[in-house]
Backbone as JSON Lines, residues from 0, in Angstrom:
{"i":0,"aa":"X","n":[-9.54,6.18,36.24],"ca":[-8.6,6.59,37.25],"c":[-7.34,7.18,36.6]}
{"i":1,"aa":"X","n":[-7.39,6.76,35.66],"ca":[-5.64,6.87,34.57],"c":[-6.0,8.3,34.32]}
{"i":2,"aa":"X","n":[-7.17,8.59,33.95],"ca":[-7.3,9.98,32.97],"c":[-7.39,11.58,34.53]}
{"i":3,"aa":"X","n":[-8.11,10.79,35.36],"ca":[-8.18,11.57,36.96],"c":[-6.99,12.24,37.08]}
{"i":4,"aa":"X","n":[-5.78,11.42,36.96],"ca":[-4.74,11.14,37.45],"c":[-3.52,12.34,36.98]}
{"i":5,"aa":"X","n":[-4.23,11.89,35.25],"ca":[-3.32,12.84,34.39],"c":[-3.96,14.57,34.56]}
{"i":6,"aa":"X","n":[-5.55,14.38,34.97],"ca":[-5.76,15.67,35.39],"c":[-5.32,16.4,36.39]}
{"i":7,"aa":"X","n":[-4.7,15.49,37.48],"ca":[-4.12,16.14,38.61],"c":[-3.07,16.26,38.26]}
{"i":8,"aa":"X","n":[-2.51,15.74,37.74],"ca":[-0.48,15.95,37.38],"c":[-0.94,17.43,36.21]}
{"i":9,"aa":"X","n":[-1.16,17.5,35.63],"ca":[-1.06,18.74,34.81],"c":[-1.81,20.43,35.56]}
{"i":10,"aa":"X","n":[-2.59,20.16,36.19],"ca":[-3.12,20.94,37.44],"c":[-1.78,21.07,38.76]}
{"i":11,"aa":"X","n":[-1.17,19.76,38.98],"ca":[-0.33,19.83,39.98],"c":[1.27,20.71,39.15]}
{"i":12,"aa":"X","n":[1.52,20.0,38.14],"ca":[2.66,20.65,37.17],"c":[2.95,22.01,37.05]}
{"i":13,"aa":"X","n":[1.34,22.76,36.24],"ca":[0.87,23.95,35.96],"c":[-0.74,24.42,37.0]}
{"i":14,"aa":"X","n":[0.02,24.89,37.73],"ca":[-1.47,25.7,38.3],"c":[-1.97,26.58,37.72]}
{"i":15,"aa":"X","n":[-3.81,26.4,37.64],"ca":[-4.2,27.15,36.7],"c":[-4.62,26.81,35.55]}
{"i":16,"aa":"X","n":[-4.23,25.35,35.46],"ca":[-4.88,24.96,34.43],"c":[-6.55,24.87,34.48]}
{"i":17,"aa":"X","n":[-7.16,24.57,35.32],"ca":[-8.16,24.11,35.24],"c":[-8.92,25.76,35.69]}
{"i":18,"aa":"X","n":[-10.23,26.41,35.31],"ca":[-11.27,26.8,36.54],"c":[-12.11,26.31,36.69]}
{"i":19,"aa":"X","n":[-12.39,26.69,38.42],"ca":[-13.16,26.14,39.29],"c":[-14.26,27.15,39.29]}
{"i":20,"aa":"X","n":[-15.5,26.73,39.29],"ca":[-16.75,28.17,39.38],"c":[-16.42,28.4,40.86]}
{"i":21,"aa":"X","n":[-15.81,27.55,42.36],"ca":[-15.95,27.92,43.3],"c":[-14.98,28.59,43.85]}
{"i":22,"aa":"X","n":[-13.82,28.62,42.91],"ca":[-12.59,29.35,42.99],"c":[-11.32,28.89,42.52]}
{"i":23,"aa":"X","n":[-10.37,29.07,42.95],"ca":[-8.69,28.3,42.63],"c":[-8.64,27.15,43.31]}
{"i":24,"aa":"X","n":[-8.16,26.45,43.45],"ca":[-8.34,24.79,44.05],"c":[-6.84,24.85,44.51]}
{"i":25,"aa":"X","n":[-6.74,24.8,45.53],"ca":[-5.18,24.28,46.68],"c":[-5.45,22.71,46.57]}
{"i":26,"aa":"X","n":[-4.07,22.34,46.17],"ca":[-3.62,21.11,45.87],"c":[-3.56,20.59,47.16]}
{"i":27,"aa":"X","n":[-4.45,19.37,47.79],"ca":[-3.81,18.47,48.92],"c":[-3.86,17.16,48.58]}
{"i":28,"aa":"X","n":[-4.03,16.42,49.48],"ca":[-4.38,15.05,49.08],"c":[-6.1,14.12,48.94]}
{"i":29,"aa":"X","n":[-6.72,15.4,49.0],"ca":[-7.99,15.04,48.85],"c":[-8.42,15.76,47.28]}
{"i":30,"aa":"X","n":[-7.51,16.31,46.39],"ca":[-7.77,17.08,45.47],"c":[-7.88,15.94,44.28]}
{"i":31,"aa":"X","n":[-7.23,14.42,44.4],"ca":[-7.68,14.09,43.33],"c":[-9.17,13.67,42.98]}
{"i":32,"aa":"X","n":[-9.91,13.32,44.05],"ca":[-11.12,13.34,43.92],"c":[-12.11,14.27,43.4]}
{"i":33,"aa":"X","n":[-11.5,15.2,42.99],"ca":[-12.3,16.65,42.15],"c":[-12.2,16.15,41.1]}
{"i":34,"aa":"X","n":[-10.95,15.75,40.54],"ca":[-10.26,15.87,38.95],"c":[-11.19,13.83,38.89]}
{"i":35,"aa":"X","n":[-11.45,13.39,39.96],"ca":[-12.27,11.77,39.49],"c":[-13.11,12.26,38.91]}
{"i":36,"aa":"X","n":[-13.93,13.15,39.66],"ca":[-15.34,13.69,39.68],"c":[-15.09,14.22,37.65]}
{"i":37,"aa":"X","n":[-14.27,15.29,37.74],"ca":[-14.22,15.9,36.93],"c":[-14.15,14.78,35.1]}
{"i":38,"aa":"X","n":[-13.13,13.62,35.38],"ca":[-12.61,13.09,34.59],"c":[-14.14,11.85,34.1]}
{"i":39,"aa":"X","n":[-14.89,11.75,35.29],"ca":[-15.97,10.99,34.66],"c":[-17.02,11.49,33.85]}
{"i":40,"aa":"X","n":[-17.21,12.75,34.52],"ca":[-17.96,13.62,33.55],"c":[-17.38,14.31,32.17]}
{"i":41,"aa":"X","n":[-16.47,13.75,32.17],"ca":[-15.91,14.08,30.5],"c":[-15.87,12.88,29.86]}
{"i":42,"aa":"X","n":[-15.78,11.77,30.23],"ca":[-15.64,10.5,30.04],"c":[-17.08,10.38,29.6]}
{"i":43,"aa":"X","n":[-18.07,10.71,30.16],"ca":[-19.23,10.3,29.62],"c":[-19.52,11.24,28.99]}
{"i":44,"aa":"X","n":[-19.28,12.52,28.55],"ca":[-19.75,13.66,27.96],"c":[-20.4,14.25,28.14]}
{"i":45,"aa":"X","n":[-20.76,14.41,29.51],"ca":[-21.64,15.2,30.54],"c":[-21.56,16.66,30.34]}
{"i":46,"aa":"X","n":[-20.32,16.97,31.51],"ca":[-19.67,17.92,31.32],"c":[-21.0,19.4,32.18]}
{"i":47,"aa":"X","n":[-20.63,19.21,33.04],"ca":[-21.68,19.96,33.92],"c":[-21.08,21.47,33.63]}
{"i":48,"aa":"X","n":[-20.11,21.85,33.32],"ca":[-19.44,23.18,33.26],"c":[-18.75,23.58,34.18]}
{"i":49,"aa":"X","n":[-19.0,23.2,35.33],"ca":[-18.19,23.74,36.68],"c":[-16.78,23.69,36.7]}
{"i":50,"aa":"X","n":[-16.29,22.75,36.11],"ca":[-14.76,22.92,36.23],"c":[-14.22,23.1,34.3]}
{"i":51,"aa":"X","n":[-13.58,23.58,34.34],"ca":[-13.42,24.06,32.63],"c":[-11.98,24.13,32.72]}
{"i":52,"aa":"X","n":[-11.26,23.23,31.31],"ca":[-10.09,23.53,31.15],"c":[-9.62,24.71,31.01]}
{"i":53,"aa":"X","n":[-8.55,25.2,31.02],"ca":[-8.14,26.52,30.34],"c":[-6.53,27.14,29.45]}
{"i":54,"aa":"X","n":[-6.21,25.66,30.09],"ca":[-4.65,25.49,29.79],"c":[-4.81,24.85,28.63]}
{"i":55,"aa":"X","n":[-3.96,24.87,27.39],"ca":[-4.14,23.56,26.09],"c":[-3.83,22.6,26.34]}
{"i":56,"aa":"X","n":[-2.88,22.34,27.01],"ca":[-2.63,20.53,27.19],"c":[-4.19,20.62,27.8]}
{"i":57,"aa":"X","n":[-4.53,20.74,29.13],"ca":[-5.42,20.54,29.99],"c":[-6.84,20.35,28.73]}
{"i":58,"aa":"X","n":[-6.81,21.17,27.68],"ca":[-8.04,20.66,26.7],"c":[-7.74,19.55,25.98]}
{"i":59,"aa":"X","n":[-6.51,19.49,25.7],"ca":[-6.17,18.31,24.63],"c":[-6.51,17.21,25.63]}
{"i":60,"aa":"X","n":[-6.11,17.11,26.39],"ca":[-6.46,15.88,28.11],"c":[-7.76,15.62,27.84]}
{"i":61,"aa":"X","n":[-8.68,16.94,27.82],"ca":[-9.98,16.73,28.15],"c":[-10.51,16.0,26.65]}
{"i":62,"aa":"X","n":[-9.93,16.86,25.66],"ca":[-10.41,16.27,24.41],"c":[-10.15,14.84,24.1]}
{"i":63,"aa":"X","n":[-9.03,14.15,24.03],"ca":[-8.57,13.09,24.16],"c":[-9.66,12.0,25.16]}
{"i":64,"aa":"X","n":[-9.68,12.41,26.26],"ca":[-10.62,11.5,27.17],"c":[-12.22,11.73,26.43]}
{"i":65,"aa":"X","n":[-12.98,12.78,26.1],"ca":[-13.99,12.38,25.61],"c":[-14.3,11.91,24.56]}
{"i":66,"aa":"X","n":[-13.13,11.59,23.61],"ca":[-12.73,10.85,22.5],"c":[-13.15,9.4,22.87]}
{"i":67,"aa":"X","n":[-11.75,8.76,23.76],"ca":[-11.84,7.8,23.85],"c":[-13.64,6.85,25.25]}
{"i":68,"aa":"X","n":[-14.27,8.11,25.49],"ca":[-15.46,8.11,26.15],"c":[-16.14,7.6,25.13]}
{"i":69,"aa":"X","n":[-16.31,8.27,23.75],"ca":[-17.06,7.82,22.52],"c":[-16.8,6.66,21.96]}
{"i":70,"aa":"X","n":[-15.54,6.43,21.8],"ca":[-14.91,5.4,21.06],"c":[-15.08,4.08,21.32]}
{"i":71,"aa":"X","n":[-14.58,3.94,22.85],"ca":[-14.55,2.66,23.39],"c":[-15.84,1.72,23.48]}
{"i":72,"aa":"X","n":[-16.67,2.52,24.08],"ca":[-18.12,1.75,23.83],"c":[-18.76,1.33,22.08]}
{"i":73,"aa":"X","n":[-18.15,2.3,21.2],"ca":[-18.61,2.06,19.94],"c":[-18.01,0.56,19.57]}
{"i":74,"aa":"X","n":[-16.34,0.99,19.8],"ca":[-15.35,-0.33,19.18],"c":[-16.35,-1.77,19.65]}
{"i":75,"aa":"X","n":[-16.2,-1.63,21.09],"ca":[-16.64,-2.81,21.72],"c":[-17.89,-3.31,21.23]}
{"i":76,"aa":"X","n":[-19.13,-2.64,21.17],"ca":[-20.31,-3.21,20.7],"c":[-20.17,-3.53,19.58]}
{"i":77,"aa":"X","n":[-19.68,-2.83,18.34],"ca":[-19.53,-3.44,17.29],"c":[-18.89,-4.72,16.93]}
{"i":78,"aa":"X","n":[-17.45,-4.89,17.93],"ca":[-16.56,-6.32,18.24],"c":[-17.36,-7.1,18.39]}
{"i":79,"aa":"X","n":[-18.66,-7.2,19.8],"ca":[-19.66,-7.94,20.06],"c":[-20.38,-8.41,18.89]}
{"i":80,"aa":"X","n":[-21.18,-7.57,18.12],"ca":[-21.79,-7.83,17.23],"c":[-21.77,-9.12,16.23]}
{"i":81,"aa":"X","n":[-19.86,-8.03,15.81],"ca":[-18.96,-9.02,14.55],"c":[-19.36,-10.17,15.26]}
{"i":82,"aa":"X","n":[-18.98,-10.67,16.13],"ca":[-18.36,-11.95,17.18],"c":[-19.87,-12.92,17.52]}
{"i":83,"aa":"X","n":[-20.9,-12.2,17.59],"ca":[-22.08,-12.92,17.8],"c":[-22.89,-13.35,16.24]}
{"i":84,"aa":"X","n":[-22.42,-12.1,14.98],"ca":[-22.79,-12.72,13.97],"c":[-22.3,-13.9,13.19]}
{"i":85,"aa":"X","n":[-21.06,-13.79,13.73],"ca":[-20.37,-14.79,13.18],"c":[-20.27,-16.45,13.92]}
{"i":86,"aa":"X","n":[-21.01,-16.42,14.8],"ca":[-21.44,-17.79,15.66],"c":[-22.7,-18.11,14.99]}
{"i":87,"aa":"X","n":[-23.55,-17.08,14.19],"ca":[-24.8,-17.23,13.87],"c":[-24.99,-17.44,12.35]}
{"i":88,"aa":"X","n":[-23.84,-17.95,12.02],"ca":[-23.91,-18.44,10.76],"c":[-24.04,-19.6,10.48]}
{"i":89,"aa":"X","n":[-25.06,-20.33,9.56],"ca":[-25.73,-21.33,9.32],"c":[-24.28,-22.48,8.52]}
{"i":90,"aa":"X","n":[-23.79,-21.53,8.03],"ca":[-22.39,-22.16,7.1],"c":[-20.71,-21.24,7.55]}
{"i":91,"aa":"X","n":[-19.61,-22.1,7.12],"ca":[-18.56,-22.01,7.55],"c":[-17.78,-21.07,6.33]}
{"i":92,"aa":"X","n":[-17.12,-20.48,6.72],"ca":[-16.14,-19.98,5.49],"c":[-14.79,-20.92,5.3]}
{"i":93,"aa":"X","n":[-14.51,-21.51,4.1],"ca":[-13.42,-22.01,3.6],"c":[-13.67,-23.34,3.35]}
């Protein structure tokens, strides 16, 4: 929702940041639900093409979020891992 959010404020800031294959997008109050749409599919690294940054912040946004799309699941499973191997040790350290 955080990253949605920041896509609408920089779209709302600078119009034009973003294109739309279906055209220019008029800002109302149903517009953040494009940039949800938009922000999950970068989040997971989907990325259907339909909406495309075009502004640099608006890529750095996008880049940044599919960063932390990659990242977070890596950190975490590996945390898990550490955390389950280390219950599964037969002996104690120290």
């Amino acid at each position: 929702m955080a990253f949605s959010l920041a896509h609408f404020l920089v779209e709302y800031i600078n119009p034009g940041s973003y294109q739309f294959q279906v055209g220019p997008l008029r800002l109302d109050e149903q517009s953040w639900t494009i940039f949800y749409y938009y922000s999950i599919t970068t989040l997971t690294t989907l990325g259907y093409g339909d909406i495309i940054p075009v502004h640099p912040i608006a890529r750095n946004l996008a880049m940044v979020e599919s960063l932390v799309g990659q990242l977070y699941p890596a950190i975490l499973i590996a945390r898990l891992v550490t955390l389950h191997a280390q219950t599964q040790r037969p002996w104690k350290d120290g």
